[in-house]
C-alpha positions as CSV (number, residue, x, y, z in Angstrom):
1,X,28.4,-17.4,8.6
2,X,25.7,-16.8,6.2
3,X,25.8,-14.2,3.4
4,X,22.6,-12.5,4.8
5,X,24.1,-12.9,8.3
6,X,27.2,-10.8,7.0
7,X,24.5,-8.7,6.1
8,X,22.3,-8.0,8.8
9,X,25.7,-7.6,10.9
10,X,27.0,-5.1,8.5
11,X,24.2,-3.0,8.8
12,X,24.1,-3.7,12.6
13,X,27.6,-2.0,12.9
14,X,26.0,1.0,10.5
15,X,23.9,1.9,13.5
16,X,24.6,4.6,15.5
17,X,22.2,5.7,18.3
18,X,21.8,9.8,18.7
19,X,19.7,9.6,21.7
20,X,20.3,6.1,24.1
21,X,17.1,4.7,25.6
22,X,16.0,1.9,27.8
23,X,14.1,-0.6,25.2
24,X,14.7,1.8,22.0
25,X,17.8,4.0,20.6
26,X,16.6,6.9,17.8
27,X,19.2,7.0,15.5
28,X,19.3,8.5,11.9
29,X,18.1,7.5,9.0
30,X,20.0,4.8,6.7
31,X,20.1,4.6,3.0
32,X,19.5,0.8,3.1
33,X,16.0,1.4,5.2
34,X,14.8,3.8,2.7
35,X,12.7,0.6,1.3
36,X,11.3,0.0,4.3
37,X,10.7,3.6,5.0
38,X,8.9,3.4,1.5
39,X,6.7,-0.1,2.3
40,X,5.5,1.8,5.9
41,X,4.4,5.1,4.0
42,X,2.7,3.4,1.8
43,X,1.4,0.8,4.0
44,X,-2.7,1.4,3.8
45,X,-3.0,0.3,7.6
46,X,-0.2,2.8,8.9
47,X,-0.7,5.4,7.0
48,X,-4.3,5.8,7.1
49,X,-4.0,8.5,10.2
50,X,-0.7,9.8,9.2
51,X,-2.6,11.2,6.6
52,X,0.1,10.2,3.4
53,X,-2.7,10.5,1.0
54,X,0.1,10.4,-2.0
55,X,1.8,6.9,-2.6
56,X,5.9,7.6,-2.0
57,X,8.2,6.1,-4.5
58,X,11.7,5.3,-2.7
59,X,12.9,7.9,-5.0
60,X,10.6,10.1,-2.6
61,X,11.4,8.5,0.5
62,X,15.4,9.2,-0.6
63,X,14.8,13.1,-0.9
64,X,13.2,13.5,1.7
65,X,15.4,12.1,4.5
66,X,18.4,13.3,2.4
67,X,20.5,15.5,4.6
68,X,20.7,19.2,3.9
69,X,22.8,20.4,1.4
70,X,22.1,24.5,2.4
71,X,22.9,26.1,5.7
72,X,21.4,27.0,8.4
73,X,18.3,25.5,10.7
74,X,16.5,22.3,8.7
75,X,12.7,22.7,9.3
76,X,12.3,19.1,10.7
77,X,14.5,16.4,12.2
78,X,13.9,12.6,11.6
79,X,15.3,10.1,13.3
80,X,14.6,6.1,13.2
81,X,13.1,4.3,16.0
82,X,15.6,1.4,16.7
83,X,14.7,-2.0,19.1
84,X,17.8,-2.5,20.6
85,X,16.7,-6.6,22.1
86,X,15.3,-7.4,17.6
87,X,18.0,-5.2,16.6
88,X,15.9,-3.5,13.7
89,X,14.4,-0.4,12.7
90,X,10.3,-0.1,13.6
91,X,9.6,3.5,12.9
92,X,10.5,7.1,12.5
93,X,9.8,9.8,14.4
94,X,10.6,13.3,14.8
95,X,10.1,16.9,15.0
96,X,8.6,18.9,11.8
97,X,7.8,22.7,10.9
98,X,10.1,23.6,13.1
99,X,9.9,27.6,14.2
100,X,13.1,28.2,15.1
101,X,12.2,31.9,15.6
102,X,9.4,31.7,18.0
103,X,10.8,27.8,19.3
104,X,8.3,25.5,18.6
105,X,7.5,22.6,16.5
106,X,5.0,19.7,15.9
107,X,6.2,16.3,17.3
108,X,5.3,13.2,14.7
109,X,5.6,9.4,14.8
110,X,4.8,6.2,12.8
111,X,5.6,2.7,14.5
112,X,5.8,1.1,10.2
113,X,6.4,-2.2,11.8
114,X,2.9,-3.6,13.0
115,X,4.4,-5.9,15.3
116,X,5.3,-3.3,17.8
117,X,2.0,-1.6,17.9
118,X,0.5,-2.0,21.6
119,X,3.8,-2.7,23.1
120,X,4.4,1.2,24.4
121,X,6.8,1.9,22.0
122,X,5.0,5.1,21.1
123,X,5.2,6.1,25.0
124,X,9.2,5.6,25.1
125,X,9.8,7.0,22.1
126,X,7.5,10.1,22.6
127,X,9.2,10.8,25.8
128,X,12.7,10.7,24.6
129,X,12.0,13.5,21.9
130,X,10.6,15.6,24.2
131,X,13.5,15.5,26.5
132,X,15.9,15.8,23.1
133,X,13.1,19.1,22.0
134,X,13.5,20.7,25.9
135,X,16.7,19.8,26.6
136,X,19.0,20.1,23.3
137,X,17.1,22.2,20.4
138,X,15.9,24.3,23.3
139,X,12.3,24.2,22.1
140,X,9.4,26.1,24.0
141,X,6.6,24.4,22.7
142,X,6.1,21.0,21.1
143,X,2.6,20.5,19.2
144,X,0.6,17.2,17.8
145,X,-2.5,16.8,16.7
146,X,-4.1,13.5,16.3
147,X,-7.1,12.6,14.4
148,X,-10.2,11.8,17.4
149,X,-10.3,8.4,16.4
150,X,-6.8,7.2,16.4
151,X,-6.9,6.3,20.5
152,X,-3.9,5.0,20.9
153,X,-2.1,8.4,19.5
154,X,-4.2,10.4,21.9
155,X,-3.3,8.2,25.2
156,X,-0.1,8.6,24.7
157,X,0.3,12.1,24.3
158,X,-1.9,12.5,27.4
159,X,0.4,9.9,29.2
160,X,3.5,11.4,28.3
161,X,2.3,14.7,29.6
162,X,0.8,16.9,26.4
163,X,-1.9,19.0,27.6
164,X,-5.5,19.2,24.9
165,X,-5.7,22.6,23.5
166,X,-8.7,22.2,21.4
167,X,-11.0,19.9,18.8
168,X,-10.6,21.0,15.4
169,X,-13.9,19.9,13.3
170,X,-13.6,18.4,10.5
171,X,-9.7,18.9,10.0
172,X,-9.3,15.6,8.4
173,X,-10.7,13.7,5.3
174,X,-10.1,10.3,5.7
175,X,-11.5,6.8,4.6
176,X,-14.7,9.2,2.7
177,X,-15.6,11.3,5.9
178,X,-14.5,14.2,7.9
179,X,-12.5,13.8,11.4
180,X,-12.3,16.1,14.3
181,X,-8.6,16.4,15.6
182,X,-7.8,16.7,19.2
183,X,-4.8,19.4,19.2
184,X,-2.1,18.7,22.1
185,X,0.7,21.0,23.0
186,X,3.8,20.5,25.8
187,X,5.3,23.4,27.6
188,X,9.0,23.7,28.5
189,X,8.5,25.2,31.6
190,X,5.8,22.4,32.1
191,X,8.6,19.4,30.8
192,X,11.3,20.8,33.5
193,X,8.8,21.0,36.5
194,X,7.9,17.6,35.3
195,X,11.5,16.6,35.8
């Protein structure tokens, strides 16, 4: 066997999925992807609506998936989107400025690898963090907002069940003009009558 089949079997065996899908598995970070974390941040195609208007060093990338070192509630959870068939990380996605008082966060999500965009990965992934928000953090309310160009963000939310709240104008600066954002929000109660 070759040394970069060792390799990619190595890190293969360093996988371990959190939440179990049908097509994906979300799984934490791993210090050998912070590269490729780093290449998808900076990425000018991905991260045009993501809104990473600072280029990340892997330095960066490191500190900011590095585990918590004080106690108590972090204010976001990451995890990586894993194909289970390709066997390789494609995104991240996740739940940031989490109030744990009040129980509510936003949701967030970046396919990184082009490859897989159009292919519903979004839509599977989406719907497994809700289910890990509702029905293990114990969330109320998970938010999103999504910049009114960026369709494919929006369709999903809608297919996955988000209800529109409201257009923010001119929320977002990109490519040298201002963007309405369409603002999205799911209920728990509405997630368990869903069920």
């Amino acid at each position: 066997m070759s040394e970069d089949n060792n390799k990619k079997n190595e890190k293969e065996e360093n996988v371990f999925p959190f939440i179990k899908g049908e097509n994906l598995d979300l799984v934490p970070s791993h210090p050998d992807w912070n590269e490729l974390y780093c290449k998808w941040s900076n990425d000018p195609e991905v991260r045009v609506f993501a809104r990473n208007v600072m280029p990340n060093t892997i330095e960066d990338t490191k500190k900011w998936l590095k585990p918590r070192e004080e106690k108590g509630a972090p204010d976001h959870i990451v995890m990586t989107i894993w194909h289970k068939q390709n066997k390789k990380p494609i995104g991240v996605i996740g739940l940031g400025d989490i109030n744990w008082f009040n129980r509510w966060a936003n949701a967030f999500i970046q396919i990184g690898d082009k490859d897989y965009w159009k292919k519903g990965i979004a839509t599977e992934a989406t719907e497994m963090l809700l289910k890990y928000a509702f029905e293990e953090v114990n969330l109320n309310k998970v938010s999103g907002g999504v910049i009114v160009e960026n369709i494919g963000s929006w369709k999903v939310a809608e297919k996955v069940g988000f209800k529109f709240e409201a257009t923010l104008k001119n929320e977002f600066y990109v490519n040298g003009k201002y963007h309405d954002v369409k603002r999205y929000c799911y209920l728990r109660e509405d997630w368990f009558k869903a069920q």
